[in-house]
N, C-alpha and C positions, 0 to 999 in steps of 0.2 A: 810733232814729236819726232816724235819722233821721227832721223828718217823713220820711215815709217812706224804709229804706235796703234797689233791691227785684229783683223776681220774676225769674223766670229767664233765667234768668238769672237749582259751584268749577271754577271753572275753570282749566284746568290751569299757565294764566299767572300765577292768582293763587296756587295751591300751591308752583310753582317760585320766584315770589319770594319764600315766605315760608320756604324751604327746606325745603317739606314735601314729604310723599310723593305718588307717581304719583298720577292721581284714581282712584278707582273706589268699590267700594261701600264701605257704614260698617262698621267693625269686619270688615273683611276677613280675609284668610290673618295677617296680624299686623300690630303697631303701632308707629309711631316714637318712640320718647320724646324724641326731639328736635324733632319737629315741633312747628311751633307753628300754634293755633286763631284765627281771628278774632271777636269779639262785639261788639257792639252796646253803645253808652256814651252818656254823657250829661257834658260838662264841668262837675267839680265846682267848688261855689261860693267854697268857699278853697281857700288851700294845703295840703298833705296832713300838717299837722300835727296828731297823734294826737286831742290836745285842741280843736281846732280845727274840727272834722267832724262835722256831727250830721244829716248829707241821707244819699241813698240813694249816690250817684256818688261824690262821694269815700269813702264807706263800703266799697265794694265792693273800691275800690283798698287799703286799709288790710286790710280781712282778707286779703288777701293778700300784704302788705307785710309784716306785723305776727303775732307772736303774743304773745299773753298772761299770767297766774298760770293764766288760766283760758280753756278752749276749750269751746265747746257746740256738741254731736254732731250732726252732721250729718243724722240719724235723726231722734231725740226731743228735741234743741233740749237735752237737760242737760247742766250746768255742772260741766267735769270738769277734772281738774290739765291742765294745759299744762307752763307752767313753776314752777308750784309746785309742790313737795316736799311742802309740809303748810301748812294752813291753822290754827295752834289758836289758841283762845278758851275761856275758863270760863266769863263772863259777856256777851258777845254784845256788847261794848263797848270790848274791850282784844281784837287780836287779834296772836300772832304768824306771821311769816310768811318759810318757810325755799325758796328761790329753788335748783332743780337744777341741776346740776352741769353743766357741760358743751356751754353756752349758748354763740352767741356771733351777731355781728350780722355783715351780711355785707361787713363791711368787717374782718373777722378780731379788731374787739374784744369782750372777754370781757362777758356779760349779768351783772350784778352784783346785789344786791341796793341799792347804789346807784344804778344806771339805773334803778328805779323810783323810787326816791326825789324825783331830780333831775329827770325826768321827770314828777310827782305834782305837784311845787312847783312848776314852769314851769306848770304845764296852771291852778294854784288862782291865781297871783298875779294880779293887775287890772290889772297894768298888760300885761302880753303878751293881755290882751283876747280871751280863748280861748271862744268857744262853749259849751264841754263843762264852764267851768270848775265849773259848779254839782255839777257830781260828786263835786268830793272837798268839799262843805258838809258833809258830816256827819264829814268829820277833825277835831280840834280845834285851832285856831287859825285857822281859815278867815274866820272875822269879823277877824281880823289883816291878812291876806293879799288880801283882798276884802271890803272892806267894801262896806255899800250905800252909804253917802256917802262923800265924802271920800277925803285917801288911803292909802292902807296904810300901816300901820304893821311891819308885819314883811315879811321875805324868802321866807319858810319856814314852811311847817307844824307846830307845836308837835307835832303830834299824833304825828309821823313820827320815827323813831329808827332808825339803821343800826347795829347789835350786832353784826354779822361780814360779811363779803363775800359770804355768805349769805343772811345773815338780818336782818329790820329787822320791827321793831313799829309798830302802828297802833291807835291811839288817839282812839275818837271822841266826838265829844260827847253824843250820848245811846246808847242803844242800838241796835243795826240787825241781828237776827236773820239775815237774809239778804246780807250786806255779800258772804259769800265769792262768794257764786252773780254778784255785778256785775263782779267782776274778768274776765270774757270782753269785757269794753267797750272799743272802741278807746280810749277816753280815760284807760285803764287801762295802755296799752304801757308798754314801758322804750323810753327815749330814748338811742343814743348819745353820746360826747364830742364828735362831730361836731355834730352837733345846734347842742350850744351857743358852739362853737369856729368853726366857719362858717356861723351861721345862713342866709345869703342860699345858698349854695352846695348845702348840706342841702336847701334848699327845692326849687333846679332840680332834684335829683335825689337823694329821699331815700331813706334807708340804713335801712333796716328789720331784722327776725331771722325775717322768715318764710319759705317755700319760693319765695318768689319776689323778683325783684330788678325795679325801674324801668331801662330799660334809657334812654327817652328819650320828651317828652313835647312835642307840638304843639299847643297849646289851638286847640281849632273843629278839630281832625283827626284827632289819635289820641296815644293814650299805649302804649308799646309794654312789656310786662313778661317776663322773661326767669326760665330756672329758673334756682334757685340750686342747684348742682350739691354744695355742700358744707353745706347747709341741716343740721340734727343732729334734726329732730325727728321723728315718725312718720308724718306724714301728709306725705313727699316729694309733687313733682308728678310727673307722671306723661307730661306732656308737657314741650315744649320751652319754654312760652311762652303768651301773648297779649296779643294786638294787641288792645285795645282801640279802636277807633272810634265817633266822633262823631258822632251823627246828631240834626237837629233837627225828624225826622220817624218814626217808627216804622215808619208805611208807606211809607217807602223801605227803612230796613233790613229789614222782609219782601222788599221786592222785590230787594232784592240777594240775599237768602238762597237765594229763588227759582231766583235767575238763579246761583247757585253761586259768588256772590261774597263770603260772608258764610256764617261755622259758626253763629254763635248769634245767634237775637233773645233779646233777654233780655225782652220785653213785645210778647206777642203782639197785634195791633192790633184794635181793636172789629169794623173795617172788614172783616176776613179771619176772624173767627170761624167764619163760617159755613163756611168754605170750607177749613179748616185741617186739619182731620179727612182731608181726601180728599189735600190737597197734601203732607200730612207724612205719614200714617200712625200710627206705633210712634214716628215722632220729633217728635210733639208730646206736651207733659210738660204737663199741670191736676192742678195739688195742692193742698191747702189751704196758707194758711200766715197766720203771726200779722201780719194785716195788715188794717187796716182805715181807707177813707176818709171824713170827717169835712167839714162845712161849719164854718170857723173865725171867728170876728168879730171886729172891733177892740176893745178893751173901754175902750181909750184915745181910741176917738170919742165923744162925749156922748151922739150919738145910742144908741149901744148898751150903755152903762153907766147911763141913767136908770132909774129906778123904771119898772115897767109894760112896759120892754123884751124881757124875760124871757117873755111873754107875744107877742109880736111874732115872736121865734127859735120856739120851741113852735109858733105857728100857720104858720111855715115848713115848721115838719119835718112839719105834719101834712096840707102841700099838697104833698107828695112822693111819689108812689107808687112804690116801692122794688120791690114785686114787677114792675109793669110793664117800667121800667127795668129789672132785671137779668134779666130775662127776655127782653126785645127785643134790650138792646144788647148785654150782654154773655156769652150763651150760656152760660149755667151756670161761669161762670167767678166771679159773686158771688152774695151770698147778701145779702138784705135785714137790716142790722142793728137789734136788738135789743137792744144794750148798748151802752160805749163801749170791749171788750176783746177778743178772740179767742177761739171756740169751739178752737183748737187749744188754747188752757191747757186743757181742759176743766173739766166742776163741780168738780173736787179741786183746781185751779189757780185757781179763782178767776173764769169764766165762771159766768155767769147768768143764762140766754135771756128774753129779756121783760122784764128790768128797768128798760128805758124806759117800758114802758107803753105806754098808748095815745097820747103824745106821736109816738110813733115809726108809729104808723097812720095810712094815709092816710084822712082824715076832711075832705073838705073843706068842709062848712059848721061843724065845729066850728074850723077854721083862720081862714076869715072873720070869725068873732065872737071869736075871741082877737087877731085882729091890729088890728080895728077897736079893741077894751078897751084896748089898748095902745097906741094913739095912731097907727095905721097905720105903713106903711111911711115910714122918712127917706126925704124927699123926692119922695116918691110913686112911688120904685121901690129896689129891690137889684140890685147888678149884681156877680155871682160871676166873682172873678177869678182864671185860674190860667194855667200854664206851656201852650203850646201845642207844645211842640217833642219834648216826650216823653208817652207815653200815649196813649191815645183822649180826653181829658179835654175836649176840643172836643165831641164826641158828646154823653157824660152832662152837662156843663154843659148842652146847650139841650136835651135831655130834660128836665134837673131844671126850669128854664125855660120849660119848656111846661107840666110840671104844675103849675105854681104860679101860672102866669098863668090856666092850666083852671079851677082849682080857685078864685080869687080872681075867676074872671069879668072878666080886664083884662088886653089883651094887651099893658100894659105895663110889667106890674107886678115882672118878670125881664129881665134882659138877661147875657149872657155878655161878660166881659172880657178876654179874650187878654191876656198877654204874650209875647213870642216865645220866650225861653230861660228853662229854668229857673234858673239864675245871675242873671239879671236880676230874673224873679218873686220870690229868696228874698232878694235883697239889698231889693227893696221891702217886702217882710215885716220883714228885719232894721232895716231903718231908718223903721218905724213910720207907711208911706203908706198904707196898706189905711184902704177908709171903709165899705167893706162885705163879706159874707160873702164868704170865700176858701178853694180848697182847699187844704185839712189832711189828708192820708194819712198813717197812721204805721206804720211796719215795726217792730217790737220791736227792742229793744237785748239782751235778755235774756228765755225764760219766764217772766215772772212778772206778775201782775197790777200788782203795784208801778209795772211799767215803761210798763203802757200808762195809768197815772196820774197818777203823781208830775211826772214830766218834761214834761208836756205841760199842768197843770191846777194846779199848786201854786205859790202866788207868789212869782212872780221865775223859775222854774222856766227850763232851760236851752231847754225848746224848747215853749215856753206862746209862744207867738205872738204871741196874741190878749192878753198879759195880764191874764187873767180870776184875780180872786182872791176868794177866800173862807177868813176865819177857822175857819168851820166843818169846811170840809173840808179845812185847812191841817192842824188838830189831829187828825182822825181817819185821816188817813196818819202823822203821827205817832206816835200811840198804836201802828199798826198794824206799823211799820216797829221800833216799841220790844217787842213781842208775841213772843216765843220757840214759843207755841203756834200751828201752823202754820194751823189753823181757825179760830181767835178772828182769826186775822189777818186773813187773809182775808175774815170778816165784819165787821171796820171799813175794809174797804177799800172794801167792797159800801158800809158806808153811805156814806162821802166818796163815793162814786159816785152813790147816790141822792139827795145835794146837790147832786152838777154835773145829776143830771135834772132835778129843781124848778127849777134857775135857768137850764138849756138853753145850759151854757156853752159848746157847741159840738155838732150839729146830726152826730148818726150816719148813714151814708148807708148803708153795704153793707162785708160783709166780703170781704175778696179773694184770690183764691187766688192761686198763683206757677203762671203760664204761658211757658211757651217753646219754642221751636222751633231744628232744628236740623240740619245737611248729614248725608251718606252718610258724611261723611270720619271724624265723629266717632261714637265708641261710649262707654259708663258715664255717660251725660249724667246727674244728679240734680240737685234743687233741693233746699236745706235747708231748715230749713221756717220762716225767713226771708226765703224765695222767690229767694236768691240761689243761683245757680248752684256747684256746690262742681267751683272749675276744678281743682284741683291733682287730682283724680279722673280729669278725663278723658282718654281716651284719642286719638291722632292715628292714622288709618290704614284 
């Protein structure tokens, strides 16, 4: 998702208007299932169109809105039926795919095996301009539907066939061993008739098939989501509701939490680590999760697509000290990275400690003589620019900014670039401003090494930023994504990996865990291990 889609994530005035229960302690004599929770948000950068979302903010809202073929457990992250009945394939290239019974969106119409369909070909076609549409590339007909130039030529994906109100086939163009495990992807949902029948209307308030409804939505305040009482799947919620609120500071949402005006932070703030432990107790949550932040580059600026460049990013990441850093700022909440993937996949998933090298060590006379080889810095500085209004990312920007100015002997050779909202910061990313490194967090879309590569590193890729390309490593996810043997695959995904090392197509910083915190009022709090909070679980009372 998202770059990153993330982490975990009262006073009695504010319980009564939210029609919850009397205050007192969490998980008390017993719970309201109509109560509803408060947490801590961030305005997402589009509309909440399935295809359309690849951040952490509106991702959050969609697994809740939304279910899928495919659902991944809340536990161990696997890829298990939702609303698919069965997944089959003989050869990893044709698959069918039979849609359960009994579906329905909460507007009372039936989930069909055509709402995915119609829903699949809205998300591929170029001209509805969808984010995620790189997803369905590997369907066949997708160079029809989205071409790189030009303009389409078809409506619809060749590759998609509807066989019964059940069941529709899919057809791709090469192989993709692992295609069933992507179907949990928000860009995966079925779409209502609404949808396409009152597009603008859908949008103010969309109609999803998950345990939860949009009940109404105030950009910069709050988005407020409601149970859906006739919801038909297994994992009903469990409360009434949540109110999602806007905050363009973290360290406020701590301090409302504090002050019992706020159930959940979903991103516990750098600035309170230390102090977290004593203010929460039991209800602060550090868990690992598949998430890891990244320094990103333009690869569309000259300065950083030259020859010798490559050399320049390397002597970066090797004027970074990563242990310091997550040691000082972030209280054992990261972990100095080593790769560009998640120790949660572990080694059978496709994690492999140290495959940076000594690129990823802090070495700073070996960083000095790589950046000087390489023609020094554009412009005689870098200045790393990210969202100020969610995260600590203030903090670790002028850590990472000290040590490189430390390290390079030049105090001012770093600078930090604020934008104030993330909506702002990703619409400059989308619209190709960035002239220097920038941060790149990414949360998984799915366990799989595939996912902390393909989409983020492969050209044209739906959420490659930076557009950073390479033939090389184009065809060795390839190969790998065509690979039916689970460890051969794996090991070409390692090597496209140790091609984005050699060219340093984006600068690993630290792995991240899902932290959050959270009031008296609530009990069952868990974060999955996408670091998002699993709200339909929790408990009011």
């Amino acid at each position: 998702m998202r770059g990153a889609r993330h982490a975990g994530w009262a006073a009695c005035a504010v319980a009564a208007a939210l029609a919850a229960t009397a205050c007192g302690g969490g998980g008390g004599s017993g719970t309201d299932t109509s109560a509803v929770l408060s947490s801590s948000w961030g305005d997402p950068q589009n509309p909440l169109e399935p295809a359309n979302t690849n951040e952490v903010q509106g991702g959050k809202v969609l697994d809740m809105i939304f279910r899928g073929l495919k659902k991944y457990d809340p536990e161990t992250g696997e890829a298990e039926n939702m609303l698919a009945e069965k997944i089959e394939t003989s050869d990893s290239r044709n698959f069918t795919i039979t849609v359960k019974d009994g579906w329905t969106f909460s507007n009372g119409e039936k989930v069909t095996a055509q709402s995915f369909v119609d829903a699949w070909n809205y998300g591929a076609s170029l001209k509805n301009n969808q984010r995620n549409a790189y997803f369905f590339a590997y369907i066949d007909g997708y160079d029809k539907t989205h071409p790189e130039s030009g303009e389409q030529s078809a409506e619809t994906l060749s590759g998609l066939k509807v066989t019964g109100p059940r069941t529709f086939t899919v057809k791709l163009s090469q192989k993709f061993s692992t295609f069933p495990d992507t179907l949990g992807y928000p860009a995966f949902a079925p779409l209502p008739r609404a949808f396409f029948d009152d597009h603008d209307a859908w949008l103010k308030k969309p109609v999803g098939n998950g345990p939860y409804m949009v009940d109404n939505y105030a950009r910069g305040s709050q988005m407020s989501l409601r149970k859906w009482e006739e919801y038909p799947g297994p994992d009903k919620a469990r409360n009434g509701g949540v109110d999602l609120k806007v905050y363009t500071d973290n360290n406020t949402a701590y301090t409302d939490l504090m002050a019992g005006n706020l159930d959940l932070v979903d991103d516990v703030p750098a600035a309170q680590l230390k102090n977290v432990k004593k203010d929460l107790g039991d209800r602060y949550i550090n868990t690992p999760a598949g998430i890891i932040q990244t320094l990103a580059f333009p690869f569309y600026d000259d300065d950083w697509s030259k020859p010798g460049s490559e050399k320049v990013r390397k002597g970066l990441s090797m004027a970074i000290d990563r242990k310091q850093i997550t040691d000082t700022i972030f209280q054992q909440t990261r972990t100095p990275a080593t790769d560009w993937t998640s120790p949660v996949l572990g080694e059978d998933g496709g994690y492999k400690a140290g495959l940076c090298g000594e690129a990823c060590e802090f070495k700073p006379d070996e960083a000095k003589r790589l950046i000087k080889e390489g023609g020094g810095l554009p412009g005689g500085q870098v200045r790393i620019t990210y969202n100020a209004d969610t995260g600590s990312h203030g903090q670790w920007v002028d850590a990472v900014c000290n040590s490189i100015n430390n390290a390079l002997d030049n105090d001012r050779a770093c600078a930090g670039n604020p934008v104030g909202t993330f909506a702002d910061f990703r619409s400059q990313i989308t619209d190709r401003k960035m002239s220097g490194p920038f941060r790149a967090g990414w949360q998984m879309d799915y366990p799989l090494i595939q996912n902390f590569l393909q989409p983020l590193y492969y050209t044209n890729a739906s959420s490659n930023d930076g557009k950073w390309s390479n033939e090389k490593f184009d065809d060795l996810v390839d190969r790998a994504n065509a690979e039916t043997d689970t460890a051969k695959a794996i090991g070409l995904f390692q090597q496209a990996e140790e091609v984005l090392r050699d060219e340093m197509g984006a600068i690993p910083l630290w792995y991240q865990n899902g932290s959050a915190g959270y009031s008296e009022r609530l009990s069952n709090v868990e974060l999955n291990p996408f670091s998002v909070p699993v709200y339909n679980e929790i408990k009011v009372g």
